[in-house]
N, C-alpha and C positions, 0 to 999 in steps of 0.2 A: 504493500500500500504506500513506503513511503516514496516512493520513485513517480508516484501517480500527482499531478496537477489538477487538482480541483476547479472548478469553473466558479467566476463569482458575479456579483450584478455588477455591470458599468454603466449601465444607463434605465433609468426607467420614466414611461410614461404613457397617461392614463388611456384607454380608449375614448373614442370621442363619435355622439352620436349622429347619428347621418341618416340620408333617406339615396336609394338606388332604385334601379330597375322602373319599375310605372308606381313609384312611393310607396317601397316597402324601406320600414323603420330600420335599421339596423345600425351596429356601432363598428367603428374602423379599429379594429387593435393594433393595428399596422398600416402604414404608408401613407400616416395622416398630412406628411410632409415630406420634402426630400431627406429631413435631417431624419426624420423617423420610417427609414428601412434597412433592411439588413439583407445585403447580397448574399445569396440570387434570391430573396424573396423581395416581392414589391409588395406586398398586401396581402390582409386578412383581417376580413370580415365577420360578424358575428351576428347572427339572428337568433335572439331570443324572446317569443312574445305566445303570450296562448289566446291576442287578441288580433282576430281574420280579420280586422281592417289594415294589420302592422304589415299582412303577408300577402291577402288573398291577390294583390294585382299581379304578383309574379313580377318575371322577367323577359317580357316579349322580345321576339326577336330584336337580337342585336351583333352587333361582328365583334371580331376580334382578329390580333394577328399580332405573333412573334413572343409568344408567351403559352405557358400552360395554366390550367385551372382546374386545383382538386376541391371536391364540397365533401362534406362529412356533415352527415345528417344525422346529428342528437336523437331527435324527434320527429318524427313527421315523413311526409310521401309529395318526391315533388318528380313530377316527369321532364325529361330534355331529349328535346330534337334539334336536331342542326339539318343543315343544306346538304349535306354529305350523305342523309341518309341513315345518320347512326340514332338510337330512339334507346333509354332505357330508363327504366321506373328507379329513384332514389327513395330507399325505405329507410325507417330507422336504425341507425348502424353501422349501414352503408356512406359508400364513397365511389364517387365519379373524377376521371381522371379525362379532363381532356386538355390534347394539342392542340392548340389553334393554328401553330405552323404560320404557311401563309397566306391563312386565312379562310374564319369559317362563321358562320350566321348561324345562332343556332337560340332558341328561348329553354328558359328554368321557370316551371311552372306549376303552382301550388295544386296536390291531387286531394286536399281537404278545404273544407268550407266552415270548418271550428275544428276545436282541441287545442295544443301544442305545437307550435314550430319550432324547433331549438337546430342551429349548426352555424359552419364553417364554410367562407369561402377564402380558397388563398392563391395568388397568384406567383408562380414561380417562373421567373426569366429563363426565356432559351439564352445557349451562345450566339453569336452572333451567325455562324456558319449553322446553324437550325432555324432561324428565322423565319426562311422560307423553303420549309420540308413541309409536305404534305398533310394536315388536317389528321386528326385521330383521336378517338374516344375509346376509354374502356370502364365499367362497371363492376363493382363486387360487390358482391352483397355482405352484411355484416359477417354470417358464420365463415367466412372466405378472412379475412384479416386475422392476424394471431391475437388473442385475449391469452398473456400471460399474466398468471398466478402470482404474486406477491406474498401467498397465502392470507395472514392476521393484518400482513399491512396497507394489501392493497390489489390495483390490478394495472395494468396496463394493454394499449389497445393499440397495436402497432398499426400505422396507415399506413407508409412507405419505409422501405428501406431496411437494416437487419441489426438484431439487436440482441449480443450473448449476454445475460446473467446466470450468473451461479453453474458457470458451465455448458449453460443448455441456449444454445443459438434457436436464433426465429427472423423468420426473413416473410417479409407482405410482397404480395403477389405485385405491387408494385415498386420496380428496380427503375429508376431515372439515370439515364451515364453521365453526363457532364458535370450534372450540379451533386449528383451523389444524395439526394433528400433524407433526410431521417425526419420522419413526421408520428409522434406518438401522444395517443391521451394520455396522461398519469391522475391516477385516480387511488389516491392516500386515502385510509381510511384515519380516524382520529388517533393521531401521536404515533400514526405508520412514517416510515422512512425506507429511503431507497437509495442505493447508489449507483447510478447508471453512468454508463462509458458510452464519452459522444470524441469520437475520432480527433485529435488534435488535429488543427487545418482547419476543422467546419466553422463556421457559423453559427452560433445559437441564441435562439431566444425562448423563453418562455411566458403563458398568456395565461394568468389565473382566472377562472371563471367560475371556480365554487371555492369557498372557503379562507383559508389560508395557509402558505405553506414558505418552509424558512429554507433560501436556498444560502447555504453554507450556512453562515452565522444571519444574514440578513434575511426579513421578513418582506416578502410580496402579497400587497395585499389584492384583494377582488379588484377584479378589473382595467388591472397593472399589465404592463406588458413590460417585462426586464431584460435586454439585449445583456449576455453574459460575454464573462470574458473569455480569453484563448485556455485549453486546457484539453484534457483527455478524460475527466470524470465527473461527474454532476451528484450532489449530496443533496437530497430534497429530503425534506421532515416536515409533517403538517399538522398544528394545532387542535386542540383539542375538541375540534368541530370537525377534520378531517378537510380534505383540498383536492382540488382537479383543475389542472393543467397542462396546455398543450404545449408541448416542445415541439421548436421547429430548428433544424439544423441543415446545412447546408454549404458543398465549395462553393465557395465565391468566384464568379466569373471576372471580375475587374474589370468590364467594358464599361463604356459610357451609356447608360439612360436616357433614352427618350420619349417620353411620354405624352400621348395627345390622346385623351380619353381612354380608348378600349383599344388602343393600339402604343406598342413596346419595343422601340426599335433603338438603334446605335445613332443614328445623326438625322437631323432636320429633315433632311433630301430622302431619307428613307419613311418618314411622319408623311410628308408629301406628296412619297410614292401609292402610302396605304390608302391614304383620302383618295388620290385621284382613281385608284383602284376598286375601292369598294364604291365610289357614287359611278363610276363606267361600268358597274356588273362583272368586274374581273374575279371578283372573289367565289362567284357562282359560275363564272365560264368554266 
């Protein structure tokens, strides 16, 4: 252990709420500004409401290009279709993986009319040389992702990428090559702890969204988003009410950012190409 670099908070700050899609309510935990992202992720979103006015308009069709988009759905049934042709039901559990490459039209659409809506949407950078690769979606259902055991302390719910405790490797049906993702719920039960190994090199942050939970000596509270430092191991221990939060880790691409709405590119001239491309119908040629 003592050879191991613990990861600790360098920056934190608060989610901020927002309205997307055709005015569905939800809060930015990520990419509320340029100073608040962490390569390769741009954004991540948060919808939590069990009121169908926060949810019911969905997300009608709209493009995208030069980025990918995973959702993790808490709670709830929401359907996605794109121009490509790909259609799959997100239930609760579940998580949808798509490329938008270069470039796809596609709507997320609420399949209830009351109850609970609770998830995630996060937006991870292609490199530059992926930008403009072809469109692709793919789909799991919850029992499809590893739910490891923690036993008394806990559980964890791996979304992307592979993750050895105590021995015993687990790797999520989804593998990303560039950016390498490591995307996991951690779900502390009260005065549970964990010590999980995030690759020196990556990126990480974590996004509390139940409870509280003390990363090293320091306290994250609800609603916090805490970009951590360089290290190869992560020490979470959650108060006496128990904590859930999403780790997101990730190589850094070190390109330039450029951003114009729903499109993700390296320079101006490429924002320019998207526009001229999606109002001429190239994105559905």
């Amino acid at each position: 252990m003592s050879n191991q670099q613990y990861r600790a908070i360098r920056q934190v700050f608060p989610a901020m709420a927002t309205q997307d899609g055709a005015g569905v309510s939800l809060k930015r935990a990520l990419g509320q500004s340029d100073s608040q992202r962490m390569d390769p992720y741009l954004m991540m979103d948060v919808f939590f409401s069990d009121d169908p006015q926060d949810y019911i308009a969905g997300f009608p069709d709209h493009p995208h290009r030069g980025f990918e988009t995973i959702t993790y759905m808490l709670e709830g049934n929401m359907l996605h279709e794109d121009h490509v042709g790909h259609r799959g039901e997100l239930k609760t559990g579940g998580i949808q993986w798509m490329t938008a490459g270069r470039g796809i039209i596609h709507s997320e659409m609420p399949q209830q009319v009351d109850g609970e809506m609770r998830g995630f949407q996060i937006w991870l950078n292609l490199p530059g040389v992926d930008k403009m690769k072809d469109p692709s979606y793919q789909n799991f259902d919850a029992e499809q992702l590893p739910n490891i055991s923690l036993l008394e302390e806990g559980q964890i719910i791996l979304i992307a990428g592979s993750l050895t405790l105590d021995g015993d490797s687990y790797t999520s049906p989804v593998q990303a090559h560039a950016t390498q993702p490591l995307i996991a719920d951690i779900h502390l039960q009260p005065n549970g702890e964990v010590h999980i190994p995030v690759p020196a090199g990556l990126n990480a942050l974590l996004y509390l969204f139940e409870g509280e939970i003390q990363v090293g000596n320091e306290a994250l509270q609800f609603d916090q988003t805490a970009i951590l430092t360089d290290g190869d191991m992560l020490h979470l221990k959650a108060d006496i009410l128990g904590g859930r939060a999403m780790l997101l880790a990730g190589k850094p691409l070190n390109e330039p950012v450029v951003q114009y709405g729903p499109f993700v590119m390296n320079t101006v001239d490429e924002i320019k190409q998207a526009i001229n491309d999606y109002n001429s119908g190239k994105f559905t040629a």
